[in-house]
N, C-alpha and C positions, 0 to 999 in steps of 0.2 A: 425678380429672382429667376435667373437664367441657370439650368443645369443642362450638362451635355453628357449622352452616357457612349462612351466611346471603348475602345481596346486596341490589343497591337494587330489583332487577326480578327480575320472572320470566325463566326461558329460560335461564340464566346458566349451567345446569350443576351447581346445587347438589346435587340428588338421584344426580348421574353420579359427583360426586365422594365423597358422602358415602356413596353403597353402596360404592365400591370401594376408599376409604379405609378402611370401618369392616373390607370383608373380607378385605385386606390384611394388616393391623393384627393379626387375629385368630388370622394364622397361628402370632404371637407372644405376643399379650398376650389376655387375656377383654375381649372389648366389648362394649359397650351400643348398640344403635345404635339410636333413634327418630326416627320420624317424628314432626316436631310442625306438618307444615305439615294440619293436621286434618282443613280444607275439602275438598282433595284431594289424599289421600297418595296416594305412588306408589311409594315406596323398596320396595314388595313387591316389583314387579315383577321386577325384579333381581336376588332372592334366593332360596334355597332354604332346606326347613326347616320342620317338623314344629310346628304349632299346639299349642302346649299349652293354653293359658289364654284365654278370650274373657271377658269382662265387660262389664255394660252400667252405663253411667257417667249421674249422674244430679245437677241442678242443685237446690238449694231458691227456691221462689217462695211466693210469698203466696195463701193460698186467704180470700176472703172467705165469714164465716158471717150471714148477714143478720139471723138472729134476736139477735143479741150486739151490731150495727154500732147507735150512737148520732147516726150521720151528720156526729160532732162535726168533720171534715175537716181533722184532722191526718194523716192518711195521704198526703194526696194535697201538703200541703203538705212536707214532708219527702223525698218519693221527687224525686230531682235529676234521675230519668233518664223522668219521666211514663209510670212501668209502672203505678200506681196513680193513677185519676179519681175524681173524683165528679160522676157524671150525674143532677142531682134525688137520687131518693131511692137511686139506688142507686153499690154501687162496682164498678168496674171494673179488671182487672186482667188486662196485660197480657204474659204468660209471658218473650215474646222479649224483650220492654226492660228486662226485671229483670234487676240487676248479685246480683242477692243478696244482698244488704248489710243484710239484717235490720233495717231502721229503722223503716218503717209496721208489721213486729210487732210490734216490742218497746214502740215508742213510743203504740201504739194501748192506752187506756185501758181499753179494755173487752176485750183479750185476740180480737178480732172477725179479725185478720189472720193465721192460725199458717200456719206454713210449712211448705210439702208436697214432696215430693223429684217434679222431673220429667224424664225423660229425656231428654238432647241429644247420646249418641253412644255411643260403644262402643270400648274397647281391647282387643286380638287382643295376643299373646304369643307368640313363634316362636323353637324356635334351630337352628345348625346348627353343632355343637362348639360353639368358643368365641364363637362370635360370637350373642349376643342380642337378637331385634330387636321392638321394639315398637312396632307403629303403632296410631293410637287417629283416628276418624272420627266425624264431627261429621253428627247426623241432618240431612238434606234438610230445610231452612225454618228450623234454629236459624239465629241471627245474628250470636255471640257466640263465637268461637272461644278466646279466655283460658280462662272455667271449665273446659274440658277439656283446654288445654296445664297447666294447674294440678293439677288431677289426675292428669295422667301423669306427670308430673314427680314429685309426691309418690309415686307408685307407683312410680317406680324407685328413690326416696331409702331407701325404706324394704324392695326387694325386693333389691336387689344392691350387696356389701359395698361399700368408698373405694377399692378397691384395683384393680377394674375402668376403663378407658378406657370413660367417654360420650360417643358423639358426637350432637350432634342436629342433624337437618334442618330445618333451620328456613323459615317461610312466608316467603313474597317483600315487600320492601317494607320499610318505616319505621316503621310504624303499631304500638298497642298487642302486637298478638301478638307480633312480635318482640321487643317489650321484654319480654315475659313470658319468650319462652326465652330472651335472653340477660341477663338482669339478674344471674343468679348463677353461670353458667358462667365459667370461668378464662382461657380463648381463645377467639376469634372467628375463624376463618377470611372474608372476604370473597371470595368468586368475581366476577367480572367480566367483561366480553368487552371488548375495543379497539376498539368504537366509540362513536360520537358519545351514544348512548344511554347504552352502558353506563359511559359515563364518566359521564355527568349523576349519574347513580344511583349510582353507586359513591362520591362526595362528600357524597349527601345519605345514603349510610350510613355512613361516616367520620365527618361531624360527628355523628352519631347514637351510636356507639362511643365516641368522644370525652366525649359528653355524658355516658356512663355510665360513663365512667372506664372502659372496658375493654380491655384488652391485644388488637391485631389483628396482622394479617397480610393480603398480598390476594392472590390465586391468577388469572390470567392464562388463561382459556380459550378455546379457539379464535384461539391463539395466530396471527399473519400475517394476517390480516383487518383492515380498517379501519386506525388510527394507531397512532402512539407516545406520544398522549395520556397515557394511563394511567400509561407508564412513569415518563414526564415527571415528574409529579402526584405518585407515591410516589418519585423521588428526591429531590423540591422539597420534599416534607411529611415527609422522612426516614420511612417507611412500607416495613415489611418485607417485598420481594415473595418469596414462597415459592414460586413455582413456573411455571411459563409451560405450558399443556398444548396441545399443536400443532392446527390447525386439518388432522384428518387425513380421510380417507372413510373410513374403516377404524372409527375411534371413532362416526362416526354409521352405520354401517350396522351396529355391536354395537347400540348402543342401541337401533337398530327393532327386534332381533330378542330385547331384551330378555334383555341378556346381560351379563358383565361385562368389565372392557374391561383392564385389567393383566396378565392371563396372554398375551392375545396381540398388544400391541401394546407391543414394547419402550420407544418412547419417553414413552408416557404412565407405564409402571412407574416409570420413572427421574426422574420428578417428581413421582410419588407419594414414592420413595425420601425424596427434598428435605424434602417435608410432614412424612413420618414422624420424622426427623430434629431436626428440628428443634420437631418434638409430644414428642419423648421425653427431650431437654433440658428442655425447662420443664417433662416431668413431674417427672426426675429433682432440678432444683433444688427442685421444692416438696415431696417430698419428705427433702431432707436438713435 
């Protein structure tokens, strides 16, 4: 059971709810919970729990050998994303705009382009009982945050059995990263805020969802603030709302102090409860 809690913007709340979902959750079931928002994760914060595993995670780019290069400029004509030039006599090659996609190696004649593994971040591995959490961070000046939601992703595929609850935090916005974490997850939670903003955004990731054929839900944060916008929207677009979580002081003054927010604030428990709920239904259907 894969869940992604995602929005159109930043601010929304994802990380608030996706820590305290995951450790919720945990008290019943084993969870997975990652950070794929890569650029900057934050889901630590909020958690406790004993590093086990660190890794440094590593991209392949093309290393030009000049004594082999024939200058014949197929390299340069084939890379779509101009990480490979040709300046005069020489080639150029440039680390950040490589997709990886092995085309100036393979397709270079003279073997002149092999591909060398280069570093662009690092996954950290932590648990606390059942709850497991991975966050994985993207080196200062990479550009390209997919190849490392890609690899974490396969590092959980292959570290922890089907039978665990993944939730993943996913990065803000519409853009490729998001389609990386949620292109094969089974739920999408959308978070949202009631205003003018976060309504804008919570549409341009709806059709976004939509486009990908993905089952959602939207989550109401900072509930009593701004309008009934939102409400409106998913009664008119028939759109599952799971949850309204109260616009409290109490929830932001956890947060600064970097804490978790369910054990002491009953009313956000009891729509957590909602989420959980209705998480354990669609696990149990796909299951049977």
């Amino acid at each position: 059971m894969k869940i992604a809690i995602a929005s159109g913007k930043g601010g929304t709340g994802k990380t608030t709810l996706s820590t305290n979902l995951a450790s919720y959750l945990s008290e019943i079931e084993q969870v997975v919970l990652t950070d794929l928002d890569v650029e900057e994760p934050n889901s630590g914060l909020f958690l406790s729990g004993n590093r086990e595993i660190k890794e440094d995670k590593f991209k392949m780019v093309p290393q030009w050998i000049e004594d082999k290069c024939t200058l014949c400029g197929i390299c340069q004509k084939v890379c779509n994303f101009h990480a490979v030039i040709q300046l005069g006599k020489m080639i150029m090659v440039f680390p950040e705009l490589c997709h990886g996609c092995y085309a100036c190696s393979e397709l270079c004649p003279e073997s002149a382009l092999p591909m060398i593994p280069k570093k662009m971040g690092e996954l950290n591995y932590s648990r606390d009982r059942n709850l497991h959490f991975i966050e994985s961070r993207l080196d200062v000046g990479e550009e390209q945050a997919v190849p490392l939601i890609r690899q974490t992703k396969d590092y959980i595929d292959r570290t922890f059995p089907g039978d665990t609850v993944h939730i993943y935090d996913s990065p803000p916005g519409t853009s490729c990263p998001v389609i990386e974490v949620t292109k094969d997850v089974d739920f999408v939670i959308l978070i949202t805020e009631p205003t003018p903003f976060g309504f804008h955004d919570l549409k341009l990731a709806v059709e976004t969802m939509r486009e990908l054929k993905k089952p959602f839900g939207v989550v109401i944060n900072r509930d009593g603030i701004g309008n009934q916008d939102v409400v409106d929207f998913c009664k008119c677009e028939k759109i599952t709302l799971l949850a309204k979580i109260p616009n409290d002081r109490r929830i932001a003054e956890l947060c600064s102090l970097g804490k978790l927010i369910y054990n002491e604030v009953p009313e956000f428990r009891r729509e957590l409860d909602k989420i959980i709920t209705y998480i354990m239904t669609i696990k149990n259907y796909k299951q049977a």
